[in-house]
C-alpha positions as CSV (number, residue, x, y, z in Angstrom):
1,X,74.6,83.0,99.2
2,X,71.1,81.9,99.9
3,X,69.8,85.1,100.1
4,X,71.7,85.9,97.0
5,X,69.8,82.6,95.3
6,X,66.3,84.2,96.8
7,X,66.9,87.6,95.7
8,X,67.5,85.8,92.2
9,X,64.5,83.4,91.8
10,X,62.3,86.8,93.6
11,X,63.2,88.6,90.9
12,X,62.8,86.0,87.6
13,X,59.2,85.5,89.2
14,X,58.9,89.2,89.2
15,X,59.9,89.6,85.1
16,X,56.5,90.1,82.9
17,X,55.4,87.7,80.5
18,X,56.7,90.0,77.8
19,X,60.3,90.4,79.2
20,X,60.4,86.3,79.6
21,X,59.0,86.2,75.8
22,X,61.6,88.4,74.5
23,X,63.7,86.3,76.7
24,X,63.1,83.7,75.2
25,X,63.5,85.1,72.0
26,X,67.2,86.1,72.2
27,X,67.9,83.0,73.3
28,X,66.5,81.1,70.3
29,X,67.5,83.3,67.8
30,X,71.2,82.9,69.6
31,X,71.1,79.5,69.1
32,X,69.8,79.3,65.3
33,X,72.9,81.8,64.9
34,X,75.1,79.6,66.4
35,X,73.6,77.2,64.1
36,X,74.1,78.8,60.7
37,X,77.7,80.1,61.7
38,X,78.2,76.0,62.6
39,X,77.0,75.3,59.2
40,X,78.8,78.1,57.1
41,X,82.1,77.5,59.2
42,X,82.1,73.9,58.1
43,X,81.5,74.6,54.6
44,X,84.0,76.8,54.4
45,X,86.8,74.8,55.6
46,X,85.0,71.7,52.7
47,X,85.7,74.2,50.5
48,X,89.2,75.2,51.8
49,X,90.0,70.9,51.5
50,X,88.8,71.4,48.1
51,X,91.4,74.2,47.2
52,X,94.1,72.8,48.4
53,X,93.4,69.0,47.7
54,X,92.4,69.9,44.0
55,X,96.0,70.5,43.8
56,X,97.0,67.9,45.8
57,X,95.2,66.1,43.4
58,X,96.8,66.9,40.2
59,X,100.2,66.4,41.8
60,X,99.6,62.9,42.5
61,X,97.9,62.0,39.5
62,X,100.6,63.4,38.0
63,X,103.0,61.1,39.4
64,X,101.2,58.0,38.9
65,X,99.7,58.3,35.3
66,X,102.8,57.3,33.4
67,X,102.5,53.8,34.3
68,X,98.5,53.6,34.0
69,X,99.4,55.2,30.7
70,X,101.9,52.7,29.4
71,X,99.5,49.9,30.5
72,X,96.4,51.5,28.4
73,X,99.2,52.0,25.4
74,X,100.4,48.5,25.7
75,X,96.7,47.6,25.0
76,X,94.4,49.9,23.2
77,X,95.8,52.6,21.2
78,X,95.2,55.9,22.4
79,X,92.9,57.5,20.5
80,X,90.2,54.9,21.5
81,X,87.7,55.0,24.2
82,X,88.6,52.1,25.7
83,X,91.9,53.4,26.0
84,X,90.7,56.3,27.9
85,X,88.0,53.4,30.3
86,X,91.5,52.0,30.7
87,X,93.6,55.0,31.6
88,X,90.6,56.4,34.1
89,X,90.3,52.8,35.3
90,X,93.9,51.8,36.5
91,X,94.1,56.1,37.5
92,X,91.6,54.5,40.1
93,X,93.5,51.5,41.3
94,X,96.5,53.0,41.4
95,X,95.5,56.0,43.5
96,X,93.2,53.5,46.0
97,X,96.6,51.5,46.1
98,X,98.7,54.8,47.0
99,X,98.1,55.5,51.0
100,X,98.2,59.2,50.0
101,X,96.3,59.6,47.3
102,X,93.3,57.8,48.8
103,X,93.2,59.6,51.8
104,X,93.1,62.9,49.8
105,X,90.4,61.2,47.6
106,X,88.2,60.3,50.8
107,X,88.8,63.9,52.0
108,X,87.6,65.5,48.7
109,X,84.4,63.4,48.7
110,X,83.8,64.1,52.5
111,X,84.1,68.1,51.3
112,X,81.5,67.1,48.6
113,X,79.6,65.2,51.1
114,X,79.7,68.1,53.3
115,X,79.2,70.7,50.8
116,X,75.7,69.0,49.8
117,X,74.7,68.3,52.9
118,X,75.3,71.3,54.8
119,X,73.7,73.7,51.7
120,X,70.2,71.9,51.9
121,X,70.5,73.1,55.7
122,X,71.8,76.5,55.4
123,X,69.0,77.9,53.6
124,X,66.0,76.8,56.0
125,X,68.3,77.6,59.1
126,X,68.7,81.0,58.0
127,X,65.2,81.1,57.9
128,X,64.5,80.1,61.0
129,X,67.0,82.2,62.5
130,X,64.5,85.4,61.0
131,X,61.9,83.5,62.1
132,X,62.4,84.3,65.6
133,X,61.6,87.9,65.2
134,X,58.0,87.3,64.1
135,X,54.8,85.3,65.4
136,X,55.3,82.5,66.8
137,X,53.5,79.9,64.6
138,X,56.0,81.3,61.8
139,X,58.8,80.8,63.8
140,X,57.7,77.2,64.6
141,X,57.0,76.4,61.1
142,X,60.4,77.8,60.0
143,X,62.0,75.5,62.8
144,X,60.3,72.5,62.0
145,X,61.2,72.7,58.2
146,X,64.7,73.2,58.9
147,X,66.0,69.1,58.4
148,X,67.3,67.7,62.2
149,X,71.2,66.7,61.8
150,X,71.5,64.0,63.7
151,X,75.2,64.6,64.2
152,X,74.4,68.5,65.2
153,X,73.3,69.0,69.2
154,X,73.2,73.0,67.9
155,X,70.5,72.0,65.5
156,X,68.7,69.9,68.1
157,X,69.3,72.5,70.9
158,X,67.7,75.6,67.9
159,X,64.9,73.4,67.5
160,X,64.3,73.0,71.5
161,X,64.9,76.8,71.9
162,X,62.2,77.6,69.4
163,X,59.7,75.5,71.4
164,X,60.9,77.0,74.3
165,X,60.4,80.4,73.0
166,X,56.9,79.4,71.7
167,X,55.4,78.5,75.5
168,X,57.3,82.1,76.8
169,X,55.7,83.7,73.0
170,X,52.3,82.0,73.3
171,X,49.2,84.7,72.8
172,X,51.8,87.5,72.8
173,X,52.4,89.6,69.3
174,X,55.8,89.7,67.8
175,X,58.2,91.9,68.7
176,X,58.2,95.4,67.0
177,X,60.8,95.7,64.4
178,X,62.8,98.1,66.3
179,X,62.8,95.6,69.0
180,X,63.4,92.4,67.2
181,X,66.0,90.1,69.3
């Protein structure tokens, strides 16, 4: 086993600067994948809640709007606008009231949340993730715009690999196109 170890480190100490480089390249651009496919794969299941909860929705508003809408008749008529403040008003309390109707409602503004959120970040992420193929000051300005997400160790650990791939990368050209990671 130790020899096996030996034979190991022997031969990382023998790989060229370039091969560490490139190295280090398909390892950052693996984890700025991994990022974007992080991001994308939680917007699509926001925008799955959405589809589904959109008619979730509409069912239960549905089955609690004809009391909100006796209580806005009994005291505007219904042509008014403050019969419609009313309706939209008690359509509020009475789905906050209702355990399943709120929960749907928080889940709907988390897909929002997430939908926002998540789309400022895609774009630079993709960017950085083709930033890996060319020099290595524009793959460290690419990394450095994309926003850090706190709640993401992906995002930290793309960030990390880029600066890892910059001290392998440093003085070296970029890859040829052929040979982009």
């Amino acid at each position: 086993m130790t020899s096996l170890l030996a034979a190991l480190a022997l031969l990382a100490a023998c790989e060229s600067a370039d091969e560490k480089c490139a190295r280090a390249r398909d390892e950052a651009q693996a984890t700025w994948t991994s990022y974007v496919v992080s991001l994308e794969s939680a917007m699509e299941d926001a925008r799955d809640t959405q589809r589904t909860g959109k008619e979730q929705m509409s069912a239960h508003e549905q089955r609690l709007s004809e009391p909100v809408k006796r209580d806005a008749d009994a005291r505007y008529e219904r042509a008014s606008g403050a019969w419609m403040r009313a309706f939209e008003s008690g359509m509020h309390k009475a789905c906050s009231a209702d355990p399943d109707c709120d929960q749907l409602k928080q889940a709907l503004a988390k897909a929002d949340d997430v939908l926002d959120e998540f789309g400022q970040r895609l774009e630079p992420a993709k960017r950085a993730q083709a930033a890996m193929a060319l020099t290595v000051d524009e793959a460290k300005q690419a990394s450095e715009a994309v926003p850090i997400h706190a709640g993401s160790p992906v995002a930290k650990a793309a960030q990390a690999s880029t600066g890892a791939m910059a001290e392998q990368c440093e003085g070296l050209p970029p890859p040829k196109p052929d040979e982009s990671p």
